[in-house]
C-alpha positions as CSV (number, residue, x, y, z in Angstrom):
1,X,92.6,159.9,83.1
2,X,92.6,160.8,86.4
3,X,96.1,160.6,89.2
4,X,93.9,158.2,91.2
5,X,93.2,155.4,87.9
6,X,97.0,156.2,86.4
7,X,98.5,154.9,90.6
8,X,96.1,151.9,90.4
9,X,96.4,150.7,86.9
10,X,100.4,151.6,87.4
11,X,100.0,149.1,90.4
12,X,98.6,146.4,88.7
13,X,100.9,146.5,85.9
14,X,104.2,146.6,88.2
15,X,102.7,143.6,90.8
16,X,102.8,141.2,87.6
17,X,104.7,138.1,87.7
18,X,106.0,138.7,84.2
19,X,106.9,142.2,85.5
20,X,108.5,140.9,88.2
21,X,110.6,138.6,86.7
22,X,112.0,141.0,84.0
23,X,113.0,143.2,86.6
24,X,115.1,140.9,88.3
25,X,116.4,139.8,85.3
26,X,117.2,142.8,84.0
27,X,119.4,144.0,87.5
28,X,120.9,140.2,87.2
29,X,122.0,141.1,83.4
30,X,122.9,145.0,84.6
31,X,124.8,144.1,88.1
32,X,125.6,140.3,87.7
33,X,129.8,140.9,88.3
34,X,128.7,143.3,91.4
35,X,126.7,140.6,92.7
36,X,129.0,138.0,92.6
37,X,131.8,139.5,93.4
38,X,130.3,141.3,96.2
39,X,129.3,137.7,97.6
40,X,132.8,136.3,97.0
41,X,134.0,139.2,98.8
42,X,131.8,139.0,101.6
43,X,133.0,134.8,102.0
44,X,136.3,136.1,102.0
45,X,136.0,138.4,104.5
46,X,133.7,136.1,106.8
47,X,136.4,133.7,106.5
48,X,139.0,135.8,107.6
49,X,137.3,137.3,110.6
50,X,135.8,134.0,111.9
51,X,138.8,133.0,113.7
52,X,138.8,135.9,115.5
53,X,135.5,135.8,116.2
54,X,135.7,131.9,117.8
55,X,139.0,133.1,119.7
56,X,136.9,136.3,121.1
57,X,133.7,133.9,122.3
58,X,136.5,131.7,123.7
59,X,137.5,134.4,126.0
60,X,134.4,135.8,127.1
61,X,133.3,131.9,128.5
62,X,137.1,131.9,129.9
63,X,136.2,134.7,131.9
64,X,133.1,134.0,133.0
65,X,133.9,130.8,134.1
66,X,136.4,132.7,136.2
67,X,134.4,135.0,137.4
68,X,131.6,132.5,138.4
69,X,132.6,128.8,138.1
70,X,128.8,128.1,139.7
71,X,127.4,130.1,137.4
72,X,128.9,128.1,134.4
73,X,128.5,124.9,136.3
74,X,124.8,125.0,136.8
75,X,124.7,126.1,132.8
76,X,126.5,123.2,131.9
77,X,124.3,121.1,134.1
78,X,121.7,122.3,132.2
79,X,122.9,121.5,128.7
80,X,123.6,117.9,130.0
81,X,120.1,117.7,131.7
82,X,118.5,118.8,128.2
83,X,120.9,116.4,126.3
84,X,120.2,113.8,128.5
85,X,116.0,114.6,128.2
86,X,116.7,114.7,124.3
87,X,118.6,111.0,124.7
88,X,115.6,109.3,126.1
89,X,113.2,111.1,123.9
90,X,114.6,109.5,121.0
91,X,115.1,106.2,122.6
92,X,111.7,106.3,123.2
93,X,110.5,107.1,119.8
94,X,113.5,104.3,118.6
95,X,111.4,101.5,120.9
96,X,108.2,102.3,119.6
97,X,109.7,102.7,115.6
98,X,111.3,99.1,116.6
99,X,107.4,97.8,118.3
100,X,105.9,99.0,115.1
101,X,108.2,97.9,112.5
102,X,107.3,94.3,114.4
103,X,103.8,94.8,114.2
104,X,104.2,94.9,111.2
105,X,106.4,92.0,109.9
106,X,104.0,90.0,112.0
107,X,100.6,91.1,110.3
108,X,102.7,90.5,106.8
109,X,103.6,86.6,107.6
110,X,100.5,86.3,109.0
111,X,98.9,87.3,105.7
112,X,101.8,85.0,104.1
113,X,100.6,82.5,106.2
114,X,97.0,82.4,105.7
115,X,97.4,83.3,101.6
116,X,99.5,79.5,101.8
117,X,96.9,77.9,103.7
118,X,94.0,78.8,101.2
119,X,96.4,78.0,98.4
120,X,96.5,74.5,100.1
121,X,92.9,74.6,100.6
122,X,92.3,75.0,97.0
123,X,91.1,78.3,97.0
124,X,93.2,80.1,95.5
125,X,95.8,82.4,95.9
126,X,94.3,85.5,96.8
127,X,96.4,89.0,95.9
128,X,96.9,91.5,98.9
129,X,96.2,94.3,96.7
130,X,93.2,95.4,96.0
131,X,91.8,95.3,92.6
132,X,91.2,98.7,91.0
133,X,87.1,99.4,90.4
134,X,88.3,100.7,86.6
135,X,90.4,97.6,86.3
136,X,87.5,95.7,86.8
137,X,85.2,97.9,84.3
138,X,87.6,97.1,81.6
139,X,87.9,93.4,81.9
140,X,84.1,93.6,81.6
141,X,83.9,95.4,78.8
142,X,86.9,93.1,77.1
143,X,84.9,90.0,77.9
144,X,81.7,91.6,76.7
145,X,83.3,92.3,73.3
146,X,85.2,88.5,73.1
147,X,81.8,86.3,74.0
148,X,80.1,87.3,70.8
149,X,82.9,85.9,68.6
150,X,83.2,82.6,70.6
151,X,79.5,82.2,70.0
152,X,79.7,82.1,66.2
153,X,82.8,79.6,66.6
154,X,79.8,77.3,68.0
């Protein structure tokens, strides 16, 4: 067998899902305690060095706001303008949910409405759902197969 057969056939049989799967098994069953203790560790740590982190930021905008009050007053503009855009965004898509949700409770006691006034026609109470095409199929064929037997009880 040639270098050139033994790389690709050695490629097909690593990019196997079974393959795959065994490996990362077998380095779960090999290094599981690592790996978990490395990921408590690293939670510890990021908890410890998070306040410091916060108290750090907290300075920087301190002094920047010193060092340019209209330079942090135009950002925080900003953030108001885009909350404010934001706000009427979603009252917007609130009002038109609202007009919908209307919409539709009308077209349903409409259809409440009219399925009453047929009833007190006499014609019947007539279903909003549609009947299935394979429902129908097997009613036919259970009617098919009862109207021989009520003809021999004539």
């Amino acid at each position: 067998m040639s270098l050139r057969k033994w790389i690709i056939n050695s490629r097909r049989n690593d990019l196997t899902v079974d393959n795959i799967g065994s490996k990362r098994l077998g380095f779960l069953q090999q290094y599981g305690w690592f790996v978990v203790f490395g990921v408590a560790l690293a939670y510890f740590l990021k908890s410890k060095i998070q306040p410091h982190l916060d108290q750090r930021r907290q300075q920087t905008e301190s002094a920047a706001h010193h060092k340019g009050p209209d330079a942090f007053m135009a950002r925080e503009e900003a953030l108001q303008a885009a909350r404010a855009r934001m706000q009427a965004k979603h009252d917007e898509e609130v009002q038109m949910y609202a007009e919908k949700q209307k919409k539709e409770e009308e077209e349903r006691r409409k259809a409440k409405i009219d399925g009453f006034d047929r009833y007190q026609e006499g014609k019947g109470y007539r279903s909003p759902l549609k009947s299935n095409p394979v429902q129908k199929e097997l009613l036919s064929d259970l009617t098919s197969d009862i109207s021989p037997h009520y003809d021999s009880l004539k």
